[in-house]
C-alpha positions in Angstrom: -38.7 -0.2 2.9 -37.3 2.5 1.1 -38.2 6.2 -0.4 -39.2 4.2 -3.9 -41.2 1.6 -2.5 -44.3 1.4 -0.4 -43.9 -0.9 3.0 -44.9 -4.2 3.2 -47.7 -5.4 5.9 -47.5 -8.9 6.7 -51.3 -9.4 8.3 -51.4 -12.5 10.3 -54.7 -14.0 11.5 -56.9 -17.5 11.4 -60.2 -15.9 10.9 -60.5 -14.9 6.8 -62.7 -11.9 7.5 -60.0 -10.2 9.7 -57.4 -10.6 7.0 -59.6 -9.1 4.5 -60.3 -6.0 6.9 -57.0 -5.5 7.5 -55.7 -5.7 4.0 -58.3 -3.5 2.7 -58.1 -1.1 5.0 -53.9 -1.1 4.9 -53.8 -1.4 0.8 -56.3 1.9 0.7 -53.3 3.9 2.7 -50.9 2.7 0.2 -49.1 0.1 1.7 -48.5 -3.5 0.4 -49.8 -6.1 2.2 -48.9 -10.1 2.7 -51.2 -12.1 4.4 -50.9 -15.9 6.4 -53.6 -17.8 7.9 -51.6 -19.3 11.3 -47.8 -19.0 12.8 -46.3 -21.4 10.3 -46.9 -19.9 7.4 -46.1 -16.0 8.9 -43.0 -17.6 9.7 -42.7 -18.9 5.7 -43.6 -15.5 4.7 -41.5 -13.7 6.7 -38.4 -15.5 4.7 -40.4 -15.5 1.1 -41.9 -11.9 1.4 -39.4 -9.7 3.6 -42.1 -7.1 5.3 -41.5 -3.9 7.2 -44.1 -4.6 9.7 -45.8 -7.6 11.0 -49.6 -7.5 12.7 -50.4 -10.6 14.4 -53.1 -11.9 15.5 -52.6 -13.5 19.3 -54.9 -16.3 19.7 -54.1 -19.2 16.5 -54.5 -22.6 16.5 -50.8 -24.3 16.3 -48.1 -21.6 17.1 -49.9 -19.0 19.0 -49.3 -15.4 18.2 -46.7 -15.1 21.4 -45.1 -18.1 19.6 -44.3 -16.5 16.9 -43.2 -13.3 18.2 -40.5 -15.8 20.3 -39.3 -17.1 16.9 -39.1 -13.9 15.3 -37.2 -12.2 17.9 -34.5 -15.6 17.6 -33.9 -15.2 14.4 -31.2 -12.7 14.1 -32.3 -11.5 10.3 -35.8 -10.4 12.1 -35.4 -9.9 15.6 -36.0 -5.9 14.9 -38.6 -6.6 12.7 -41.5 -4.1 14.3 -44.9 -6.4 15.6 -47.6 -5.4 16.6 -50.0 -7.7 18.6 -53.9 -8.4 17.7 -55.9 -9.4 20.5 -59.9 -9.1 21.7 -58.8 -10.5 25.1 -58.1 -8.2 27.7 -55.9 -5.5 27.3 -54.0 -5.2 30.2 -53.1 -9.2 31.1 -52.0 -9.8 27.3 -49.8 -6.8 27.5 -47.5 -7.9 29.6 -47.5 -11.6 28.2 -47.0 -9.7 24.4 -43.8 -7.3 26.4 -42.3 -11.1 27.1 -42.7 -12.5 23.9 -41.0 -9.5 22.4 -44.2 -7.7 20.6 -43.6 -3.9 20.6 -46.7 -2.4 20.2 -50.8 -3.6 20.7 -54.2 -3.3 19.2 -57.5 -4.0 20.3 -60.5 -5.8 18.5 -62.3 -4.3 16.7 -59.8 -2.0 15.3 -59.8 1.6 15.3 -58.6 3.1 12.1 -57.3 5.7 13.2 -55.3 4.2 15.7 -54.2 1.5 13.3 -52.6 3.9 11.0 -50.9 5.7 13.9 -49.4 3.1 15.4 -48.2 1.4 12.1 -46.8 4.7 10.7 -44.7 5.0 13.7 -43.3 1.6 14.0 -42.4 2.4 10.2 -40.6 5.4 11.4 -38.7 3.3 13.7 -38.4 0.6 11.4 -37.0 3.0 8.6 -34.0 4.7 11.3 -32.5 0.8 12.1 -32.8 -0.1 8.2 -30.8 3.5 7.8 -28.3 2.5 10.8 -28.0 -0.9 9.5 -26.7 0.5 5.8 -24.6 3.1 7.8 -22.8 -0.2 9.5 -22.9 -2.0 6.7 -21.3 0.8 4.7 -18.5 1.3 7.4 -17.7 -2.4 7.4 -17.3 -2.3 3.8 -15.1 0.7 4.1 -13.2 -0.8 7.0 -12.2 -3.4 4.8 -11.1 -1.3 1.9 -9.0 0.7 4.3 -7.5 -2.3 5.5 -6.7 -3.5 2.2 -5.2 -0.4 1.4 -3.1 0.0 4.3 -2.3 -3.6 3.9 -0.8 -2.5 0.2 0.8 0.5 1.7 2.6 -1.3 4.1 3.9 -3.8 1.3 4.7 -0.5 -0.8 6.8 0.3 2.2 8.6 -2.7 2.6 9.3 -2.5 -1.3 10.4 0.8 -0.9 13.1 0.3 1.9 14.2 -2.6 0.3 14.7 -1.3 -2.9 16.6 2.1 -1.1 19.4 -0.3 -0.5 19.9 0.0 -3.9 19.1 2.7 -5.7 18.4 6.4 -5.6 14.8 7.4 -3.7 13.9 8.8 -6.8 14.3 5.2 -8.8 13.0 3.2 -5.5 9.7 5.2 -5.6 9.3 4.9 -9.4 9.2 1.2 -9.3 7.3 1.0 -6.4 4.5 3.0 -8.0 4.8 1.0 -11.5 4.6 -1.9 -9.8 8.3 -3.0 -12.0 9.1 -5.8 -10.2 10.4 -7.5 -13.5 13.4 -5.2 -13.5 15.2 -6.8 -10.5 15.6 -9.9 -13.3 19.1 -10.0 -15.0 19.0 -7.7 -18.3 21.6 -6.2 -20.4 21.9 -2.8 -20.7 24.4 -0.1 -21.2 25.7 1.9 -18.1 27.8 4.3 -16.8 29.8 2.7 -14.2 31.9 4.7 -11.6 34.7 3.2 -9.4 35.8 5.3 -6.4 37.8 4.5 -3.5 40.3 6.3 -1.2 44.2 6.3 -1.6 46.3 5.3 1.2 43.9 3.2 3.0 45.6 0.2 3.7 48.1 1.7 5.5 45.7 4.1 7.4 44.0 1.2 8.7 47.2 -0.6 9.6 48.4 2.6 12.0 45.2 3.8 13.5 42.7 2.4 15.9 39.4 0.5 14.5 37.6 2.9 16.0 39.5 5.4 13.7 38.9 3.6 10.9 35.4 3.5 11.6 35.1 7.5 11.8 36.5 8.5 8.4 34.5 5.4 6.6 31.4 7.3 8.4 32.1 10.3 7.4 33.4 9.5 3.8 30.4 7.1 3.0 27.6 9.9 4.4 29.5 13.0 2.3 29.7 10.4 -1.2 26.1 8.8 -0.3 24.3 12.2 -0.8 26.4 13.1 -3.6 25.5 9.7 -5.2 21.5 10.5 -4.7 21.6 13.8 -5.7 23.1 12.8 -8.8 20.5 10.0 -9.0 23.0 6.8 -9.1 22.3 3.6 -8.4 24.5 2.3 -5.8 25.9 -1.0 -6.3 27.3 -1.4 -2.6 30.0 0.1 -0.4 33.1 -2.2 -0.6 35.0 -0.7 2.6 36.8 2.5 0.7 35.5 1.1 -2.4 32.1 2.6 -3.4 30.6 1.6 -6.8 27.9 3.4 -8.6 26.3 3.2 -12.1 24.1 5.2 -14.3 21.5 4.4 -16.7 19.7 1.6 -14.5 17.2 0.7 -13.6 15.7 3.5 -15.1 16.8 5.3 -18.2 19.0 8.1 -17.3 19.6 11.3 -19.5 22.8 11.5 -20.4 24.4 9.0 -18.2 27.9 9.7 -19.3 27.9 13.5 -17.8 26.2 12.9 -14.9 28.5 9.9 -14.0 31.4 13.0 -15.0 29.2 15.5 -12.8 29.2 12.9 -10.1 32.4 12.6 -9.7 33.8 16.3 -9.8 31.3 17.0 -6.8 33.0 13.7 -5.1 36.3 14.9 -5.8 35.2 18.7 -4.4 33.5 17.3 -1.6 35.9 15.1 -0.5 38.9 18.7 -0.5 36.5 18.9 2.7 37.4 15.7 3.9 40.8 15.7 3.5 41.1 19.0 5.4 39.6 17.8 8.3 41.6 14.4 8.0 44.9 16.0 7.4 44.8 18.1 11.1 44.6 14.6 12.3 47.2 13.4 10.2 45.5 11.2 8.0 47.0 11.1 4.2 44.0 9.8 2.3 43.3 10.7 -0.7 40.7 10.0 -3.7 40.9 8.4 -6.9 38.0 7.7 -9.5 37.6 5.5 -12.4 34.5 6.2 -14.9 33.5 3.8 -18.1 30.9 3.3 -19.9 29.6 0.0 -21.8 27.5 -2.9 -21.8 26.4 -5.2 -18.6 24.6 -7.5 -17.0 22.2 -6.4 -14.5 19.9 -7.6 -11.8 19.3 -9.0 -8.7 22.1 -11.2 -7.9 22.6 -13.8 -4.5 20.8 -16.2 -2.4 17.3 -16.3 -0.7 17.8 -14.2 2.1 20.6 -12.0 0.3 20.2 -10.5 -2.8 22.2 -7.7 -4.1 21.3 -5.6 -7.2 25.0 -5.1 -9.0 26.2 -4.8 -12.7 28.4 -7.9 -14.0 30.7 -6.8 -17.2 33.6 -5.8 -18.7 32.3 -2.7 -18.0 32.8 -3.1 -14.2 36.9 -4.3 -14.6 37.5 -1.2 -16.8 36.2 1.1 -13.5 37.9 -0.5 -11.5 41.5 -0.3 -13.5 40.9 3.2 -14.3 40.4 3.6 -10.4 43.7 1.8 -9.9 45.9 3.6 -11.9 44.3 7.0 -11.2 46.5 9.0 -9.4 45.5 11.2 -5.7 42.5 13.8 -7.0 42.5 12.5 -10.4 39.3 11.2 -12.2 40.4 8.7 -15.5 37.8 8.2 -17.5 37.6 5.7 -20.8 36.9 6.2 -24.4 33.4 6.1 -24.4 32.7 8.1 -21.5 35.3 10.5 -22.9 33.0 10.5 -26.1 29.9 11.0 -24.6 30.8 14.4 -22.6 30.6 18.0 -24.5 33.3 20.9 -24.6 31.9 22.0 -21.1 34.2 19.8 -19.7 37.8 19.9 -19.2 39.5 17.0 -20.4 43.2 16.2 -20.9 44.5 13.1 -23.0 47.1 10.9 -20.2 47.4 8.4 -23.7 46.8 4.2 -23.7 47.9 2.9 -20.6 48.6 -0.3 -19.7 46.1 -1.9 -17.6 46.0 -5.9 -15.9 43.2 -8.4 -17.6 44.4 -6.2 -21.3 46.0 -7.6 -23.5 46.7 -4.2 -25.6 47.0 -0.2 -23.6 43.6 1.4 -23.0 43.0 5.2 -23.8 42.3 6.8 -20.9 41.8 10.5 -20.3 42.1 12.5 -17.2 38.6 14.7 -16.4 39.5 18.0 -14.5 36.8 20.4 -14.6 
């Protein structure tokens, strides 16, 4: 029963005549009306014809009319369906035998019209508030399950996202979270930026101070050069104890990877006049050095199940890390093709080919100050 359809009266009785009055008198309101002639056929109907109402008569041969109220009030698909009871017996004893089988309302032969509309059009009313509720919970459910989905996905979004934080920027993590760019952790080529920085005087630091020491200026050194790396949106390839690698350029496309590697690296180097302030009251000599190239790699997500690391694998990668080497304390050596790629807003000084291990012939190398 709804605001576009009429309801449906299914009129159960074994006398013909009855049924007829009944449907006449019912159709003339407006209301649709099934009819069955004894209690296995109202219970075929009630499947076949889905009514709003029932009105059944008590006394039938076969299933009786309380009979059938039992098995409607079983079934869970109909056990709100409203019924109201028929009878010409008495009143009062088949009241309370009707209130047992589950009948909710009665009416007395011969049937007052009146009365017969009344009755119906508030069991309607009732009928019409559970149908409501029933679409309210059935509404919720649905949108329980949605929600559930959904947090489901955010949750896996979440996971993606932390995991992918190990490696690169927020920035990058979030955009191939939203994209869905699961694809990219595969091994690709691409050309980078790549930046190799790590301190000066380590080794020996570590071999005259406590671990604990040790422990304090990588903490402090790592946190100062981490925010620098994701404001500058690099992807970190790891921390390597003073070592800490960074390219440009993937996983994303970056803008002019070349300067903000260079960028990058002045902040580093200004950052770290900080550091080495602090350190030196303690009487720490550490010091930085930074190597910048740029070229083709090899990129992706490279280990074992249960350990995968995303790094850069190239020529590329060696040239940083020379360049790192031979840079001296505060100095940032960059190669050819970095050097190319950065504008007259940067101050760069020619230190001429140097001799690097793994070449066979001197590099170029220049020296990036400001």
């Amino acid at each position: 029963m709804s605001a576009d359809r009429p309801a449906k009266v299914l009129v159960v009785d074994d006398t013909p005549l009855n049924i007829k009055l009944l449907g006449d008198l019912l159709a003339v309101k407006g209301y649709v009306v099934a009819t069955a002639t004894n209690g296995e056929e109202a219970l075929a109907k009630l499947a076949a014809e889905m009514p709003d109402i029932v009105l059944l008569d008590v006394m039938m041969p076969g299933l009786s009319g309380y009979d059938v109220c039992r098995r409607i009030r079983a079934d869970p698909t109909t056990a709100l369906l409203p019924v109201v009871m028929v009878t010409s017996l008495d009143p009062q004893t088949e009241r309370v035998k009707g209130i047992e089988a589950g009948a909710d309302d009665f009416i007395s032969k011969p049937i007052n019209q009146p009365e017969l509309f009344a009755r119906v059009r508030s069991l309607l009313r009732i009928k019409a508030l559970q149908d409501e509720v029933r679409r309210q919970s059935d509404a919720l459910k649905e949108w329980n399950v949605k929600l559930e989905d959904r947090v489901r996905e955010q949750i896996g979004e979440l996971e993606r996202l932390g995991k992918l934080k190990r490696f690169f920027s927020p920035t990058v993590a979030e955009a191939i979270v939203n994209a869905g760019e699961t694809s990219i952790l595969t091994p690709h080529r691409r050309e980078i930026c790549y930046v190799f920085v790590d301190l000066r005087g380590f080794t020996a630091f570590t071999d005259t101070v406590e671990p604990e020491e040790v422990q304090a200026v990588l903490r402090d050194y790592h946190s100062a050069m981490g925010r620098l790396i994701a404001d500058h949106e690099g992807t970190l390839d790891r921390f390597a104890g003073d070592g800490i690698l960074v390219f440009f350029n993937d996983p994303l496309p970056t803008l002019e990877p070349g300067k903000r590697s260079a960028r990058m690296a002045l902040a580093m180097r200004e950052r770290f006049a900080l550091l080495h302030e602090q350190w030196s009251k303690l009487g720490y000599e550490l010091d930085l050095g930074v190597g910048i190239a740029q070229g083709y790699a090899t990129l992706g997500a490279f280990g074992f199940e249960g350990r995968w690391d995303y790094t850069a694998i190239g020529g590329v990668v060696n040239l940083a890390f020379r360049l790192c080497g031979e840079a001296k304390p505060g100095q940032i050596l960059i190669d050819r093709r970095t050097r190319a790629a950065l504008d007259d807003t940067f101050t760069i000084e020619s230190v001429g080919p140097i001799v690097l291990k793994g070449y066979a012939q001197p590099v170029a190398a220049f020296a990036l100050t400001a």
